[in-house]
KETOR-466531 format. One record per residue (C-alpha): x, y, z; residue number from 1. Coordinates in steps of 0.1 Angstrom, whole numbers, plus 5000, padded with zeros to 4 digits. Each point is the difference from the previous one (the first is absolute). Layout:
     c1     c2     c3   seq
      X      Y      Z   NUM
...
This chain:
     c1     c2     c3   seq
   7875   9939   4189     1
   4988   4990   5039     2
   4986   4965   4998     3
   4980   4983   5022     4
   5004   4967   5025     5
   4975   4989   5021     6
   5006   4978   5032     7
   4969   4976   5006     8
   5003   4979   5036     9
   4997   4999   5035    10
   5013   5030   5014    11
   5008   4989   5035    12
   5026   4973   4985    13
   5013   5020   4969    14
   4998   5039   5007    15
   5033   4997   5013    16
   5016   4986   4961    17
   4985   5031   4986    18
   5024   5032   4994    19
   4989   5033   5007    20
   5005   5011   4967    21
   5008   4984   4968    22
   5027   5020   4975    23
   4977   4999   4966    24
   4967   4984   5013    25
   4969   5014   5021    26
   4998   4977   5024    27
   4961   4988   5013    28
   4992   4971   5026    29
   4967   4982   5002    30
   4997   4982   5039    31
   4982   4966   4994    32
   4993   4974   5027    33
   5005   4963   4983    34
   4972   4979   5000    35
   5006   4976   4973    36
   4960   4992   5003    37
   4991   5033   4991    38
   5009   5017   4967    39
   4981   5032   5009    40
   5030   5009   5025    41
   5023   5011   4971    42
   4968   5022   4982    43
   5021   5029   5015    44
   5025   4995   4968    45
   4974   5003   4973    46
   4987   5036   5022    47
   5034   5012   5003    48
   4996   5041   4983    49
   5025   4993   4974    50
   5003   4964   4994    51
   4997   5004   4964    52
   5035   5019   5005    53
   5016   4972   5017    54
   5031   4984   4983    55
   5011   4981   5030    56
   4978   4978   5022    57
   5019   4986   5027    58
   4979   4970   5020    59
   5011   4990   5031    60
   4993   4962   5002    61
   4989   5004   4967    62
   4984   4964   5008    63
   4969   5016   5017    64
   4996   5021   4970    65
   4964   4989   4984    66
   5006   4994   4961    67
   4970   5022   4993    68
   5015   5030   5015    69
   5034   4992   4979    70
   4979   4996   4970    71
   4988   5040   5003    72
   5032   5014   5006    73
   5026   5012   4974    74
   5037   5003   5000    75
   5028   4981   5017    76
   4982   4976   5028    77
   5030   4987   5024    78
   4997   4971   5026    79
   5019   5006   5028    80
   5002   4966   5018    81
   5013   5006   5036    82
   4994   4968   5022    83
   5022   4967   5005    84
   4990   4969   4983    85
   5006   4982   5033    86
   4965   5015   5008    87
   4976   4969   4998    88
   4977   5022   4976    89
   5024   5014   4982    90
   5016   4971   4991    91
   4971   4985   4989    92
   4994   5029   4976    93
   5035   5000   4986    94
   5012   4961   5003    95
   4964   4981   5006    96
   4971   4996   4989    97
   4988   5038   4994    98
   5029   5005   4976    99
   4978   4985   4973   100
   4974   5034   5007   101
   5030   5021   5008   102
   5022   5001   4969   103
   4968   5006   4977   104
   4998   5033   5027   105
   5037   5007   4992   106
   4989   5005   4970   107
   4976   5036   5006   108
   5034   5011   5009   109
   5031   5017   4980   110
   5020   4990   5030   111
   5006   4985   5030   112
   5029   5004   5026   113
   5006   4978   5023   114
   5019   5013   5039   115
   5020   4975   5006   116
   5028   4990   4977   117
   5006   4966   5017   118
   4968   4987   4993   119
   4995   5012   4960   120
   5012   4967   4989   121
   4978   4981   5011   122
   4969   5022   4993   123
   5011   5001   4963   124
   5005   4961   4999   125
   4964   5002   5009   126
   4988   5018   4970   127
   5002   5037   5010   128
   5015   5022   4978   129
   5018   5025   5027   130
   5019   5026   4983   131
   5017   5012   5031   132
   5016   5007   5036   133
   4984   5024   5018   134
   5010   4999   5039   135
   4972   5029   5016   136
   5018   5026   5003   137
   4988   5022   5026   138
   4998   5040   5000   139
   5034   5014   5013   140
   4986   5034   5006   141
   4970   4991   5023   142
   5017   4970   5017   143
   5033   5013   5015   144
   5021   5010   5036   145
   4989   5024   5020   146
   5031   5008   5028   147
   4973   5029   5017   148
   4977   4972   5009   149
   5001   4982   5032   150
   5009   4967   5005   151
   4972   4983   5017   152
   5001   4961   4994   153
   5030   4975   4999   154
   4982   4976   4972   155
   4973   5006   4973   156
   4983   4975   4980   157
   4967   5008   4977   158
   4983   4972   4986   159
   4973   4979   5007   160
   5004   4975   5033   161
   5004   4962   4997   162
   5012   4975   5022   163
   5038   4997   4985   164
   5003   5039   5004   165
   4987   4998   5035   166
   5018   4971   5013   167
   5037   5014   4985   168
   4987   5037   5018   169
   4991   4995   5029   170
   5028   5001   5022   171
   5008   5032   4986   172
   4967   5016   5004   173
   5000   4990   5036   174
   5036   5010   5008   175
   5004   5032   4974   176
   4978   5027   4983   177
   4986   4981   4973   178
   4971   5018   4975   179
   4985   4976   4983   180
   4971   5015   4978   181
   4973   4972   4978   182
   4998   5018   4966   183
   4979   5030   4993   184
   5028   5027   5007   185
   5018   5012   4973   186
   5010   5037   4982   187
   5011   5026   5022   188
   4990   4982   5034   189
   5022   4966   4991   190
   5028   5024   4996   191
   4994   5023   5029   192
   5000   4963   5025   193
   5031   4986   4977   194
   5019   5034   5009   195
   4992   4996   5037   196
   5016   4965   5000   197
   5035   4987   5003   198
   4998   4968   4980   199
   4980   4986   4970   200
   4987   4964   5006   201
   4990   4978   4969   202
   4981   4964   5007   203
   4985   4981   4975   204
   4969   4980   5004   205
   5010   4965   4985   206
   5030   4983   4996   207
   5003   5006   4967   208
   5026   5029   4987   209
   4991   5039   4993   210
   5007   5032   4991   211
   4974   5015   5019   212
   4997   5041   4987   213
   5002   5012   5044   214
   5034   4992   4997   215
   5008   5030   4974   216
   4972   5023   5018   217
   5025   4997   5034   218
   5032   5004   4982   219
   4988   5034   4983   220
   4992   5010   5036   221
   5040   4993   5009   222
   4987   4970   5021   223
   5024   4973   5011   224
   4982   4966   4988   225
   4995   4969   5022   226
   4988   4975   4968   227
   4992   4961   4995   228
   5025   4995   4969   229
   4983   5017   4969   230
   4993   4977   4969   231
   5017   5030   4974   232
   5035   5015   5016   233
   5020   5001   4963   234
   5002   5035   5015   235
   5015   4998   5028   236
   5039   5003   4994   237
   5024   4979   5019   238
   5012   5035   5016   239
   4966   5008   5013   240
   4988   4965   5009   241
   5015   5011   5035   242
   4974   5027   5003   243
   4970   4975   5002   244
   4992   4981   5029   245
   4981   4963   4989   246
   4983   4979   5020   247
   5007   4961   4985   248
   4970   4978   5015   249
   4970   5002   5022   250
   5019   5003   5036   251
   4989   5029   5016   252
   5032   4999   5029   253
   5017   5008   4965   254
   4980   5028   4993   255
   5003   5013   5031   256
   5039   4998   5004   257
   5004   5015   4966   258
   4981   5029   5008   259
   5023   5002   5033   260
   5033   4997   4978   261
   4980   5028   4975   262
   4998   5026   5031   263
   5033   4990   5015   264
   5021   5026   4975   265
   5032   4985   4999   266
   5001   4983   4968   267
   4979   5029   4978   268
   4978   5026   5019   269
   4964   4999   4995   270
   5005   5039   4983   271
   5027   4985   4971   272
   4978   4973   4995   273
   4972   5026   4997   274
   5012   5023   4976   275
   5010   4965   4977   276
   4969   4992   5000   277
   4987   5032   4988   278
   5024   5003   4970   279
   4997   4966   4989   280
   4959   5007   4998   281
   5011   5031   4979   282
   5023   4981   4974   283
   4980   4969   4993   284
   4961   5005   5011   285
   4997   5038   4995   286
   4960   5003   4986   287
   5006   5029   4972   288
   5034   4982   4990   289
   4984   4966   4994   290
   4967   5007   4985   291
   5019   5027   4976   292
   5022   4967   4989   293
   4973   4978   4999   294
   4984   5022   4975   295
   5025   5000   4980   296
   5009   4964   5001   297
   4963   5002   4982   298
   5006   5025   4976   299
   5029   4982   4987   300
   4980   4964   5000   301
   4973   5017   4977   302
């Protein structure tokens, strides 16, 4: 018998997790803007045709999900927790103060995954019952190489601007074809621009580590990846490790000359590193493969 999953979040960040299709489950998606102020934003939930049929809810930042909404829904209610506890707010919720409101929210869920395994520890030493690792995975069959399209632009980078990203870009942007896209773009489009691009470039915001989700997006277009170190690499072999190109520290002259060695092709062309990229998305972040064992992980837990 068909079952039924629901994905509940902001579809501009998370569209890109969700698989086309779903081996045993119908799959529906409710787009909600967060607005933690304002329970009425995730109303859509309680209107959706055939909630009542629902035996998976999956919550995106399952944080901004208002208890009376959780209250109204039956079956399995899942808190997908997707941001690094580095984050000032974040932090707060899972390691300050609002932990004391948070874990009593835990609780309107079955359960609650958490994306990056290097930072599990600590949330659970803080009181959170998370009963998994779930990386995003990101949907292999949307996000992937087209050789047809023309390459347009050396570098692309999508994500919000700050002044760390701006400072450690902007040689390349004045020396190079750099795209460099504020958020909004994502679906078909982000993949249409990441095809037209030679190389992937990941930044983070602080100084904190992360595991920020682009990074999987790129590599399922083939990209070559131009990164900050990433806070979760457990799955990064020592074979591959050659593949990716990390930047160490906050020196821009760095950046630059490692995107020079990247274009250079002696060591490993840009095209091997490409199609690297793209298989490794496939093994360990395909969307249909992940959510599948996730699933089941829950199944067995019951």
């Amino acid at each position: 018998m068909t079952k039924h999953i629901a994905f509940i979040g902001q579809m501009m960040y998370f569209k890109c997790t969700i698989p086309r299709s779903l081996p045993g489950y119908k799959i529906h998606e409710v787009n909600v803007n967060f607005e933690p102020s304002d329970p009425s934003r995730f109303f859509p939930c309680l209107e959706l045709e055939d909630k009542q049929h629902i035996d998976v809810w999956i919550f995106f930042r399952g944080e901004f999900v208002p208890e009376q909404v959780l209250e109204q829904l039956t079956g399995t209610k899942v808190w997908i927790s997707s941001e690094p506890i580095g984050r000032e707010d974040i932090r707060k919720m899972f390691c300050g103060d609002g932990r004391f409101f948070f874990t009593e929210h835990r609780k309107y869920f079955d359960y609650m995954t958490h994306y990056d395994t290097t930072e599990i520890e600590e949330i659970k030493a803080n009181g959170f019952e998370v009963d998994f690792c779930f990386p995003l995975p990101v949907d292999t069959d949307t996000y992937k190489p087209n050789p047809r399209v023309k390459k347009k632009w050396d570098l692309v980078f999508m994500g919000r601007s700050c002044n760390r990203r701006a400072g450690l870009t902007g040689s390349l942007k004045k020396d190079f074809e750099f795209l460099s896209i504020d958020n909004g773009v994502y679906g078909a489009e982000a993949v249409r621009l990441y095809q037209m691009s030679r190389i992937g470039v990941n930044l983070r915001v602080g100084d904190f580590p992360q595991f920020q989700h682009r990074v999987m997006n790129m590599m399922a277009c083939g990209l070559p990846i131009l990164s900050d170190e990433l806070s979760n690499t457990g799955w990064i072999s020592e074979d591959n490790a050659k593949y990716f190109n990390f930047i160490k520290n906050n020196d821009g002259r760095k950046m630059y000359n490692e995107y020079l060695a990247m274009v250079d092709n002696t060591y490993i062309p840009l095209r091997k590193k490409g199609e690297v990229m793209r298989k490794l998305a496939v093994r360990h972040f395909d969307a249909r493969t992940n959510w599948l064992k996730l699933l089941n992980q829950m199944e067995m837990k019951q």
